[in-house]
C-alpha positions in Angstrom: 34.8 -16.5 -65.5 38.2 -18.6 -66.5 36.0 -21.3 -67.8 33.9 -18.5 -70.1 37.6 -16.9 -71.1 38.7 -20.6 -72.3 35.8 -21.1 -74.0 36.1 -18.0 -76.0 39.5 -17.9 -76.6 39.1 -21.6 -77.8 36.4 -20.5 -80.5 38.7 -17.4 -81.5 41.4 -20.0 -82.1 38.8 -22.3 -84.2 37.6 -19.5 -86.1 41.3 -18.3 -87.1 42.1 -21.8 -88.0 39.3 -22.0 -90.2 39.7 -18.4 -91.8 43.5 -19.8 -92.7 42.0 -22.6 -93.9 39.8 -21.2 -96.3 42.6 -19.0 -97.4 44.9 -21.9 -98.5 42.1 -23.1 -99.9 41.5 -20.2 -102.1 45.0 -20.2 -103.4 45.3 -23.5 -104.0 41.9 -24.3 -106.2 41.7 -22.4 -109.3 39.6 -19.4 -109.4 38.3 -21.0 -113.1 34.7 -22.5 -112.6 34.1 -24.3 -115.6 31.7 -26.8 -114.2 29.2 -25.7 -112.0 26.5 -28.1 -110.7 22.4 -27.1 -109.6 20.9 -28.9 -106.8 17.4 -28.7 -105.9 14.7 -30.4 -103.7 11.1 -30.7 -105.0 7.8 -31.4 -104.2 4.4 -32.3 -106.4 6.2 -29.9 -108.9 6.1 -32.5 -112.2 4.8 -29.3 -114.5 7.6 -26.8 -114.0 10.1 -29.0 -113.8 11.2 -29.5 -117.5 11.5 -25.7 -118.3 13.6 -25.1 -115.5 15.9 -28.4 -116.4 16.5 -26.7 -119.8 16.4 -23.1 -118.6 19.7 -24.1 -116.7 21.1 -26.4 -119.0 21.2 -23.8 -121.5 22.8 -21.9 -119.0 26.3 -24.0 -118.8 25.5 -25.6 -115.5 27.2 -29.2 -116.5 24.3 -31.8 -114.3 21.2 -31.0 -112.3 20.3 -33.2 -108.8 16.9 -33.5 -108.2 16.1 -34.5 -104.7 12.1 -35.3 -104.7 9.9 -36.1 -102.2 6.2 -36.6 -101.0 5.6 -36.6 -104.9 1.6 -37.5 -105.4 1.9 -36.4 -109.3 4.0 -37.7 -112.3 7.3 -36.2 -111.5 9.1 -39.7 -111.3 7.8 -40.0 -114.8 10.1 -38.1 -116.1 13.2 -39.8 -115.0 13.1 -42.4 -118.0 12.4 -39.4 -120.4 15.5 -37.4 -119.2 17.9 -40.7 -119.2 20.2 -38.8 -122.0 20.8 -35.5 -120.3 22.5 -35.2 -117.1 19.7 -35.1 -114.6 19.4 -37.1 -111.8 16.4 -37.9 -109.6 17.1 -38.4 -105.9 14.8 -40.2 -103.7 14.9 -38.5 -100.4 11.5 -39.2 -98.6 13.4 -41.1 -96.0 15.6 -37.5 -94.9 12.0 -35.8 -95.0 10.4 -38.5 -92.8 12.6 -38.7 -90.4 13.9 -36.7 -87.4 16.5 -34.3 -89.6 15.9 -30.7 -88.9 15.6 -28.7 -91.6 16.0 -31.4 -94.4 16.1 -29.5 -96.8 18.9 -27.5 -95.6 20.5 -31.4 -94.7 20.1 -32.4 -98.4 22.1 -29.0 -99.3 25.0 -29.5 -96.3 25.1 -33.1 -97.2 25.7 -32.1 -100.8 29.4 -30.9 -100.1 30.4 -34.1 -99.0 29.4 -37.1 -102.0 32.5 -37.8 -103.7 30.5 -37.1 -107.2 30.4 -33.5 -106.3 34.0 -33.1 -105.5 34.9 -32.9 -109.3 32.4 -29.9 -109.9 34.4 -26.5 -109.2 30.5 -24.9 -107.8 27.5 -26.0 -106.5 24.3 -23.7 -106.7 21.5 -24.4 -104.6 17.7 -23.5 -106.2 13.6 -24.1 -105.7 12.1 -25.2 -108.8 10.2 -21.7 -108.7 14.3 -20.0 -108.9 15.7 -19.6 -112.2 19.4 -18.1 -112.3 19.3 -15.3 -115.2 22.2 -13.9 -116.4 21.8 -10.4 -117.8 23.6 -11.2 -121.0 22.2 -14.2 -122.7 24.8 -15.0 -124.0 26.8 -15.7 -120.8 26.5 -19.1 -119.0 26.6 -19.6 -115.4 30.6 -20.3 -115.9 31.0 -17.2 -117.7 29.7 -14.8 -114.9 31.5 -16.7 -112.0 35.1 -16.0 -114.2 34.3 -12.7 -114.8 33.8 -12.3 -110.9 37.2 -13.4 -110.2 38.0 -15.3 -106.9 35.9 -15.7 -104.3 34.2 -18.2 -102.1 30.6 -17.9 -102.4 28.7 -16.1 -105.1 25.3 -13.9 -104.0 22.4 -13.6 -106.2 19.7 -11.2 -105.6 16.0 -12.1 -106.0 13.4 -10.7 -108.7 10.2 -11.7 -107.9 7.9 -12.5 -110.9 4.3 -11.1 -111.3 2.4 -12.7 -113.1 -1.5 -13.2 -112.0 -3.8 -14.2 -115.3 -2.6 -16.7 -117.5 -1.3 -20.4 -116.1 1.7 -22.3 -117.1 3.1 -19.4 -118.5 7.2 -19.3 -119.7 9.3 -18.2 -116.7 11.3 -16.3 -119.0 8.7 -13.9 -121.6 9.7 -11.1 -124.1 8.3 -9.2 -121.2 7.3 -9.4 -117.7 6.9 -7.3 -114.5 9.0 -8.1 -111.4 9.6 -6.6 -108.1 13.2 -5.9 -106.8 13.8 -7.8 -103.7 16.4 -8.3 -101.0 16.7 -11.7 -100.6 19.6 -13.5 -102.3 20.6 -16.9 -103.3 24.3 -18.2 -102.7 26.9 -20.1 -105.2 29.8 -22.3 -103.0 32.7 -23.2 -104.4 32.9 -26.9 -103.1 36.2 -26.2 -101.3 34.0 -24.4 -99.0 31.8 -27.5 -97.0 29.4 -24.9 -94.6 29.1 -25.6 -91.5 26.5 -23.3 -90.8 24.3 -22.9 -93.5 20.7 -21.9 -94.4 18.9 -22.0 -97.8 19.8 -18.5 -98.6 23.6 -18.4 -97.4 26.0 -19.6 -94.8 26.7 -18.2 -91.9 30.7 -19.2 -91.8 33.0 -16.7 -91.0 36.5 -16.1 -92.9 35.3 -16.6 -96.3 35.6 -14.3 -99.0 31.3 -13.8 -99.9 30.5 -11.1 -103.0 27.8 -9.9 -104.6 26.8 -10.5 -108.3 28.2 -7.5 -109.4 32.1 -8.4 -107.9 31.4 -6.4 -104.7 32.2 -7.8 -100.8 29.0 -9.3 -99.8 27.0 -6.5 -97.3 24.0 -8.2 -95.7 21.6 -6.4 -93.6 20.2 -9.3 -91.3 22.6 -12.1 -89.1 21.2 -14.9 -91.3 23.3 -12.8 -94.6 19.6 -13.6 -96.9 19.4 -10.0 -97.7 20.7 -7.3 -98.9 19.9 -4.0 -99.9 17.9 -4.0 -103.4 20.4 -3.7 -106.2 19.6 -0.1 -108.7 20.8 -2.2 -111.5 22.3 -5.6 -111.7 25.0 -6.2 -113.6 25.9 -10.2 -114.1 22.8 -11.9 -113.1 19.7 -12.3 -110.9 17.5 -15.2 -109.7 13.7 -14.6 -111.1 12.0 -16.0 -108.3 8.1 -17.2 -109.5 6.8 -16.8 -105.8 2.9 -17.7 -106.9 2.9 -18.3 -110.5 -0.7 -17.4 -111.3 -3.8 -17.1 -109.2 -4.8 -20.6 -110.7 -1.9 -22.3 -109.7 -1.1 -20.7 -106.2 -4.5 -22.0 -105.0 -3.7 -25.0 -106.4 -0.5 -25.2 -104.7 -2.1 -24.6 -100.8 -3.0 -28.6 -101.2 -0.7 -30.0 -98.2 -0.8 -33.6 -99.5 -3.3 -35.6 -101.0 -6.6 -35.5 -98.6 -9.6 -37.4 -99.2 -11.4 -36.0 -95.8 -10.5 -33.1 -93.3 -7.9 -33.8 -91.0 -9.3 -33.6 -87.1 -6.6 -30.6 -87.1 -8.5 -28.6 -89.4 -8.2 -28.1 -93.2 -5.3 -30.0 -95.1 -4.0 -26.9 -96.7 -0.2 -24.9 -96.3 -1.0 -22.3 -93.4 2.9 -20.4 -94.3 0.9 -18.8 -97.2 -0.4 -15.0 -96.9 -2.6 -14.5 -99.9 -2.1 -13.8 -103.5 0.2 -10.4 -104.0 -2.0 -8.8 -106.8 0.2 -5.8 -107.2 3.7 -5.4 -106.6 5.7 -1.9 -106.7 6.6 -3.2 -110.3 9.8 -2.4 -112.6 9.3 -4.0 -116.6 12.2 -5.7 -118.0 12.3 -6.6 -122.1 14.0 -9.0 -123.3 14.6 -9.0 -127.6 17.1 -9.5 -130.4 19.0 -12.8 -131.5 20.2 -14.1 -128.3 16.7 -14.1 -126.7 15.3 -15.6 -130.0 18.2 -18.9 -129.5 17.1 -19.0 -126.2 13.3 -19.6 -126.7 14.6 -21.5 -129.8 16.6 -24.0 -127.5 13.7 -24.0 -124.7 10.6 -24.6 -127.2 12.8 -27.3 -129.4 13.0 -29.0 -125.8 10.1 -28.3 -123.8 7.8 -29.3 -126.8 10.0 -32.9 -127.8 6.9 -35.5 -128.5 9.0 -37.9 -125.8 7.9 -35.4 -123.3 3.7 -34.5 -124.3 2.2 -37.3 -122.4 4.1 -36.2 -119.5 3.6 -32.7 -119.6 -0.4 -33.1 -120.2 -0.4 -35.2 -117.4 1.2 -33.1 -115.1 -1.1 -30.2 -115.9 -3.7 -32.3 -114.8 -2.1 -32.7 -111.4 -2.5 -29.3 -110.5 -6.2 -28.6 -111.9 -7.0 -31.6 -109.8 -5.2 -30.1 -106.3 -7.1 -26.7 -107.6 -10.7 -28.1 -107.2 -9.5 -30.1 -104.2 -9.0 -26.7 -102.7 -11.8 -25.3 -103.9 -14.2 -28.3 -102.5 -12.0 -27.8 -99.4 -12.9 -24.2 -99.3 -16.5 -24.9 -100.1 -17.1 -27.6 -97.3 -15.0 -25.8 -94.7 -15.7 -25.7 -90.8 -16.0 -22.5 -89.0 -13.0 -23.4 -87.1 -11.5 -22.9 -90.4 -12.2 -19.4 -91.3 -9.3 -17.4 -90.3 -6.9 -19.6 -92.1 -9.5 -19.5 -95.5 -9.1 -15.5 -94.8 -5.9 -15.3 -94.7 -5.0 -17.7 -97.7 -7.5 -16.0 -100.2 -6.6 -12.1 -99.7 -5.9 -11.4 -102.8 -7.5 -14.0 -104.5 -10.2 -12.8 -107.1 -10.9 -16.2 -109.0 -15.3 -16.4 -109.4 -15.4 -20.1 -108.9 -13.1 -19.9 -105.8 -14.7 -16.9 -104.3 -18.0 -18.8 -105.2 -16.9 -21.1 -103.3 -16.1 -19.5 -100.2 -19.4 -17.5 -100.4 -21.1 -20.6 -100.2 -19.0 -21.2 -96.9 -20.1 -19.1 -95.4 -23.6 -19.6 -95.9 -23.3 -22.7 -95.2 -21.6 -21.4 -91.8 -23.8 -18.8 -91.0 -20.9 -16.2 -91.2 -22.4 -12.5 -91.3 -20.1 -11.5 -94.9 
């Protein structure tokens, strides 16, 4: 019983020291964050990753680290092309082959600690399918943290994107449907240096955590990734593409490259539920002369001759992994039909559902 009492009373002590800590660290550091720096880790992602490079460079943040890894497609292609803006490719297959836990969550803690960071007043942490929006297009990423005032971490809450028919679509369109969603994405100052942390927030105590709109952070679950769904938000949001269209999320459940079924059944990404073809749907517009600069800036970019080649290319990629699935699909074991089930709810593509058809004749499965 002493033994317990010491123990606790040495982790009330730590956690006090901390909390001070984090106080002097607030008063000390400037509550200006002028440059503000996006880190991400990607996989097999080559097509989406020069609109959301620009998105956020149009944005204010000031560099963009790329950690990739696994890549089958082009996406290493475009390191040469991207040599004059300040992007920068990270090799990390070694901390996604090894023993790490949660790499990518290593590759985010890790990221507090290079001495290259240490000039950068903020460091945001996104997927490639995450795009920070403000709701003012004319405010950067800098401007919306300086309007917030002081704080230590910075929440943003998720809008999920739907968007079903057409592929490679803009992120950002005059107008799109979305649902509301609690999950948020978190901004650190890089005083901060988590010790417990996830991809959605850290779980560090004594810090001062808000909310987009200026508020104390008020999440509903221990791991502080949600929180209830925002009427109206007022600085900014992260437009999450969570299946793109129902072209590319097939193409998407390709785990690797396989030339053969694995003896452990089909090659294909079993954390998948199906293709969401409705969601309880708001409609956001967006119009006028800010928008117009901003497709200006994104098209002038996007569409550079430097970059065509690559982009084509890329494209490929994914209607290559698309028929992989599909002959995956087609040539299935029976073994393998609750995972097909599950993956294709949703999914009302005629070659694909042609394919699983034949399946399951092929299976002698009673439709």
């Amino acid at each position: 019983m002493i033994a317990k009492n010491f123990v606790r009373m040495l982790k009330d002590v730590n956690a006090k020291k901390k909390a001070a800590a984090q106080y002097f660290n607030r008063l000390l550091k400037s509550n200006k964050n002028e440059n503000i720096k996006l880190i991400a880790v990607a996989k097999n992602e080559s097509p989406y990753l020069l609109e959301w490079i620009f998105h956020h460079l149009y944005f204010g943040f000031k560099e963009i680290d790329i950690y990739y890894n696994g890549c089958t497609d082009n996406t290493t292609d475009l390191i040469p092309l991207l040599a004059d803006f300040p992007v920068n490719f990270i090799n990390c297959d070694d901390t996604f082959n090894g023993e790490v836990q949660a790499p990518q969550v290593y590759v985010y803690r890790q990221a507090f600690h290079l001495t290259p960071n240490k000039v950068f007043d903020a460091l945001l942490f996104l997927d490639i399918d995450e795009f920070w929006v403000p709701t003012d297009f004319t405010q950067t990423i800098s401007d919306v943290c300086n309007n917030v005032g002081a704080f230590d971490t910075l929440s943003f809450q998720w809008r999920n994107k739907l968007e079903k028919q057409s592929k490679f679509t803009p992120a950002i369109e005059g107008e799109f449907s979305y649902e509301p969603l609690r999950q948020v994405k978190t901004l650190y100052r890089t005083y901060v240096s988590p010790a417990q942390l996830n991809p959605h927030n850290t779980l560090d105590e004594g810090l001062r955590q808000l909310f987009e709109d200026g508020s104390p952070l008020a999440p509903l679950n221990d791991q502080k990734s949600q929180v209830e769904v925002a009427d109206n938000v007022k600085n900014a949001y992260i437009l999450h593409r969570k299946e793109r269209s129902e072209y590319e999320y097939i193409a998407m459940l390709l785990r690797g490259r396989p030339v053969t079924q694995q003896a452990e059944g089909l090659p294909l990404k079993a954390n998948r539920e199906g293709f969401k073809p409705n969601y309880k749907c708001e409609t956001i517009t967006y119009s006028g002369e800010d928008f117009d600069a901003y497709r200006a800036y994104m098209n002038q970019h996007i569409n550079e001759k430097r970059f065509t080649t690559f982009q084509k290319e890329a494209q490929e990629h994914v209607n290559n992994r698309y028929q992989l699935v599909r002959d995956l699909i087609e040539n299935a074991e029976v073994r393998d039909k609750q995972l097909i089930d599950r993956l294709l709810r949703g999914v009302e593509l005629p070659d694909i559902l042609l394919a699983y058809n034949k399946f399951q004749e092929e299976m002698n499965i009673a439709k």
